[in-house]
C-alpha positions in Angstrom: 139.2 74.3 -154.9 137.3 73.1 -158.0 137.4 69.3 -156.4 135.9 70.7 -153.4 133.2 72.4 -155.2 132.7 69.2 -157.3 132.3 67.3 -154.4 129.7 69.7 -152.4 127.9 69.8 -155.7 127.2 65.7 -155.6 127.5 65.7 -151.8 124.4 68.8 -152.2 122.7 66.3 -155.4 122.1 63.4 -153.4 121.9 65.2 -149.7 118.7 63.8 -148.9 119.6 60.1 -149.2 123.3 61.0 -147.6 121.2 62.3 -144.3 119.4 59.2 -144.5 122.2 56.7 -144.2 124.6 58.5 -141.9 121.1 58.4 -139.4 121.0 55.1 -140.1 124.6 54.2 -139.3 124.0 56.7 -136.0 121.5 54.7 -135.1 123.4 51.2 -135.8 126.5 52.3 -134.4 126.0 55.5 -131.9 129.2 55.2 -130.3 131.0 56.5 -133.0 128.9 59.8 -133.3 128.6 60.7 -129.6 131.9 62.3 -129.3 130.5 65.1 -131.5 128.0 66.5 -129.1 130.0 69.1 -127.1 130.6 70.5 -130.1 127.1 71.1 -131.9 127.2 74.7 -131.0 130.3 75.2 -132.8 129.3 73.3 -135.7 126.0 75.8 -136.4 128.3 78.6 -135.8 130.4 77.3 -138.9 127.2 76.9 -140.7 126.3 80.4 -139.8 129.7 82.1 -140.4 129.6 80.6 -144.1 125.9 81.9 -144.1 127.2 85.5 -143.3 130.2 85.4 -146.0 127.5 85.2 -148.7 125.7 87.9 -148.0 125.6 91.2 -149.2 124.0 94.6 -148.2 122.1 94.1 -151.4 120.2 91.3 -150.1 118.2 93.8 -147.5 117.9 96.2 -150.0 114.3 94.6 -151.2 112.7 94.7 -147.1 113.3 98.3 -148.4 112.2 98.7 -151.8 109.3 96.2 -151.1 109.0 95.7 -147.6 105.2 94.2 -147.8 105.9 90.5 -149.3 109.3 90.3 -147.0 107.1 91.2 -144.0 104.1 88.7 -144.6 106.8 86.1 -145.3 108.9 87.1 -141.9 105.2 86.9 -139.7 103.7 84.3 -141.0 107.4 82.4 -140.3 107.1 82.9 -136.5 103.1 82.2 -136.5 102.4 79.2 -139.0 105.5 77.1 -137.4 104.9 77.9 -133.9 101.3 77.4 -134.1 101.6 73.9 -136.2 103.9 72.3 -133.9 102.4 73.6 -130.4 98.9 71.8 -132.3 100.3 68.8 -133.3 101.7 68.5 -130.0 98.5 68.2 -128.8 97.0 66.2 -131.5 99.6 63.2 -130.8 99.6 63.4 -127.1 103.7 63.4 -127.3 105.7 63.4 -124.0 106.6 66.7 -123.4 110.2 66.4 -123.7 109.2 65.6 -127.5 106.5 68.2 -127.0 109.6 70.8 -126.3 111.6 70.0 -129.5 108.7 70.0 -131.9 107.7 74.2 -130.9 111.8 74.5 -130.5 111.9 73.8 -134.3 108.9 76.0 -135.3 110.0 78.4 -133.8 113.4 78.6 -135.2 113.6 81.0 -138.1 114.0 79.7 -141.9 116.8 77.5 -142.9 120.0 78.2 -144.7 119.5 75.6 -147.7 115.6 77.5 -148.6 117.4 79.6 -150.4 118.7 77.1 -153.1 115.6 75.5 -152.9 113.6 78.9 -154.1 116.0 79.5 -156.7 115.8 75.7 -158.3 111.6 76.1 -158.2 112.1 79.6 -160.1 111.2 81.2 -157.0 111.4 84.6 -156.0 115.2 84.4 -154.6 115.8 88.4 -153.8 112.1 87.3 -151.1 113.5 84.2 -150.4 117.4 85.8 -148.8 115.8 88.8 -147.6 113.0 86.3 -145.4 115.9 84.1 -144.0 117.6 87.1 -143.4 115.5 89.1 -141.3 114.0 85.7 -139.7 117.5 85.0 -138.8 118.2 88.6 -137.4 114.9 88.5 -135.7 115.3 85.0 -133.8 117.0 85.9 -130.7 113.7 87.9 -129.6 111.5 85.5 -131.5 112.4 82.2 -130.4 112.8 82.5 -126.8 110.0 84.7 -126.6 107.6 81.9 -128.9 109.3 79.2 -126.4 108.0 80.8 -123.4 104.4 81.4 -124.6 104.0 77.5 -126.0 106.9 75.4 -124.0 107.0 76.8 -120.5 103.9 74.8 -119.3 106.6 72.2 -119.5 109.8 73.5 -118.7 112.0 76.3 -117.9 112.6 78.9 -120.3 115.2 81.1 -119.6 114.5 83.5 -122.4 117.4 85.9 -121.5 120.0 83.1 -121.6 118.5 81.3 -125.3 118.7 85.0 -126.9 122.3 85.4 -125.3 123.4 82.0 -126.9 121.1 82.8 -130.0 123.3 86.2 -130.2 126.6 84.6 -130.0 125.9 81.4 -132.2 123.8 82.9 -134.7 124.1 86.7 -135.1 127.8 87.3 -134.3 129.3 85.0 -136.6 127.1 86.2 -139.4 128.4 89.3 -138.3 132.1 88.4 -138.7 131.2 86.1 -142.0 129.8 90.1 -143.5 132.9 91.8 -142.2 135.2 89.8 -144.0 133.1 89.7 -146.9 133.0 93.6 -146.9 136.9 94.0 -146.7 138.4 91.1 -148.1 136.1 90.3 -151.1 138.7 88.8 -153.5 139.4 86.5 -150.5 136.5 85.0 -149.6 134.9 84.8 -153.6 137.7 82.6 -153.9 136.6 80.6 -151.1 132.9 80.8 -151.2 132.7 77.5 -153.3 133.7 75.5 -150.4 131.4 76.4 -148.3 128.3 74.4 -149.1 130.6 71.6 -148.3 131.6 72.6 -145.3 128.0 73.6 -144.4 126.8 69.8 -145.5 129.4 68.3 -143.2 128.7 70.3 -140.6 125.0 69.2 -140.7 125.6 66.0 -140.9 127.5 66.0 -138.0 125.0 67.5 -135.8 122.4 65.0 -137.4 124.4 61.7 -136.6 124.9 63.2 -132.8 121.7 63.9 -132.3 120.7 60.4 -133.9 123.7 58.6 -131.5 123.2 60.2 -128.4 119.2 59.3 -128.9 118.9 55.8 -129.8 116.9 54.2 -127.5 114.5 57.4 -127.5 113.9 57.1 -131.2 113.7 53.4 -131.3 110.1 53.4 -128.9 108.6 56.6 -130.8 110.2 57.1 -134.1 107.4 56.3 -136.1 104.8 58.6 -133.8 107.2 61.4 -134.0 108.5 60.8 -137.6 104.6 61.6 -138.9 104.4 64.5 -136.6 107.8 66.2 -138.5 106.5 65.4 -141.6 103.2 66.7 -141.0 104.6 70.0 -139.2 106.9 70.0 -142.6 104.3 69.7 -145.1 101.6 71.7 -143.6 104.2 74.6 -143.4 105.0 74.5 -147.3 100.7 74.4 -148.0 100.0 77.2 -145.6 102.9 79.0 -146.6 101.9 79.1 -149.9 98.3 80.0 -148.8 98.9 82.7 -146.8 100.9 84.0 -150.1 98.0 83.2 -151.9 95.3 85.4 -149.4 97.6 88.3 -149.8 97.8 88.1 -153.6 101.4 87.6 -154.1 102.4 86.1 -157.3 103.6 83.1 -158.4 107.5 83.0 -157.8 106.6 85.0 -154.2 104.2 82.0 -153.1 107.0 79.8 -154.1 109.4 81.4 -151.8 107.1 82.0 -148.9 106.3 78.1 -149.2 109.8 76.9 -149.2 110.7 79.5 -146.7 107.9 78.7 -143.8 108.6 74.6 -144.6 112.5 74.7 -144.1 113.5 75.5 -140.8 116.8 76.3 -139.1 116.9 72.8 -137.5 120.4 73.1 -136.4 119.4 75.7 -134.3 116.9 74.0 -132.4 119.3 70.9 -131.9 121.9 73.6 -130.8 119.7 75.0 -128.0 118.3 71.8 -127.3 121.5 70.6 -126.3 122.0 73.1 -124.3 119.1 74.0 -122.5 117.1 70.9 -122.4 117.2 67.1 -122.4 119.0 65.0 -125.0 115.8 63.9 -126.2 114.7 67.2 -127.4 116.9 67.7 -129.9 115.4 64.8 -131.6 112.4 66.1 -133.6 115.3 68.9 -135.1 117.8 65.8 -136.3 114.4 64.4 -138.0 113.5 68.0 -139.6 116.6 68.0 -140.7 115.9 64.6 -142.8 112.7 65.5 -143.5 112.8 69.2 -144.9 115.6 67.9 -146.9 113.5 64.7 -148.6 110.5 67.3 -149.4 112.5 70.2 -150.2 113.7 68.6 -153.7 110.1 66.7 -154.5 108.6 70.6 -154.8 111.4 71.6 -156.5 111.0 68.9 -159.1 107.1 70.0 -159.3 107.6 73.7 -159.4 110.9 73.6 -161.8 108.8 72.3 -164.4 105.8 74.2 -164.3 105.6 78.0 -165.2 105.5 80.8 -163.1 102.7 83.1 -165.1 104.4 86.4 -164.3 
């Protein structure tokens, strides 16, 4: 078990540039990724499960004790995103299957590696889990429901169907991943150290089949809709911290609201793009993915050094 955990610590070191190359090699050589799409779904469920055996009851204990910061964090999570992407949509004129994937990926909730990310730019962790927590718990009325308002001048949203799949991939297997960690503790603290590896893999996986089964899509509009991530991903992290900023939060709470609005649940919104729209929709999750992952660690290495002034 300590080689595992060895390996997901390098494998979690150098994630960024792993992402990097295995979209490269997708892209290069799509066949051999392509047999991985029926099983996306499955894969964020893993992802998921391994999210719910870390936490504790204690980690919703602060939406309680200090509900404000969790609550301006959780809002302006499901407003900044949302209302970023559905602009830039418009701002770079993007075919509106691309148009689709960009509000699918604001309007997930936060994403599963924020967390580390808040706690390595001496964030506010305790804010930091208890906003991916209740975004999380809160996306199967959120997403479809954002969806609808923003995406449905495109296509069909069947709300009802997206926050049944959003239930069963996302909410029950956290679910299951609490359970176990409420009755068989000693268990699953001796497993716990595998699980960023098995998360990274699992990642990865859904990145490369995204990548492969797009190829020809990215090729004719992967620098229009790389800019358009990146921008949705930056912009999040500066407004984030703004909107903590208005509100008078302090330091390590801005830091967490920041990294918590920029870092989305992208394997999310390649899940239900696979499963409710075109191939091609998945794409600007798979590039999210790359992205939040590459700007992630440059704030870290800003914040990390520079003090909090609590």
């Amino acid at each position: 078990m300590q080689s595992v955990e060895r390996v997901g610590q390098i494998i979690s070191k150098y994630f960024a540039l792993i992402v990097i190359l295995v979209s490269v090699i997708a892209f290069a050589v799509p066949g051999i990724f392509t047999w991985i799409q029926p099983y996306i779904t499955f894969l964020l469920g893993v992802i998921m499960f391994g999210m719910g055996l870390t936490m504790k009851a204690s980690d919703f204990a602060i939406v309680a004790k200090k509900p404000i910061p969790v609550l301006i964090g959780v809002v302006a999570q499901f407003v900044i995103m949302p209302g970023i992407a559905f602009g830039l949509t418009q701002v770079f004129n993007l075919p509106y299957e691309l148009a689709v994937g960009v509000i699918l990926v604001g309007a997930c909730p936060g994403g599963t590696a924020s967390n580390v990310m808040v706690f390595l730019a001496k964030g506010d962790l305790p804010l930091s889990v208890a906003m991916t927590s209740i975004s999380t718990i809160l996306a199967p009325i959120m997403t479809p429901t954002i969806m609808y308002i923003l995406a449905s001048q495109w296509v069909d949203v069947n709300t009802g169907a997206m926050f049944m799949s959003i239930i069963n991939v996302i909410i029950i297997p956290i679910a299951i991943g609490i359970l176990l960690r409420r009755f068989f503790p000693v268990a699953v603290d001796k497993s716990v150290n595998a699980l960023p590896l098995i998360s990274i893999v699992a990642i990865l996986a859904i990145v490369t089949a995204v990548v492969s089964l797009n190829k020809d899509n990215l090729a004719a509009t992967a620098f229009l809709l790389f800019l358009a991530i990146l921008l949705h991903n930056v912009l999040g992290l500066l407004l984030g911290y703004f909107t903590a900023w208005v509100f008078k939060l302090d330091e390590t709470k801005k830091r967490a609201v920041s990294i918590e609005i920029g870092m989305q649940n992208s394997g999310l919104g390649a899940s239900l793009a696979n499963q409710y729209f075109e191939p091609i929709t998945a794409l600007p999750s798979a590039i999210f993915s790359v992205v939040h992952n590459i700007t992630g660690p440059i704030m870290v290495s800003i914040w990390s050094k520079r003090p909090t002034n609590k």
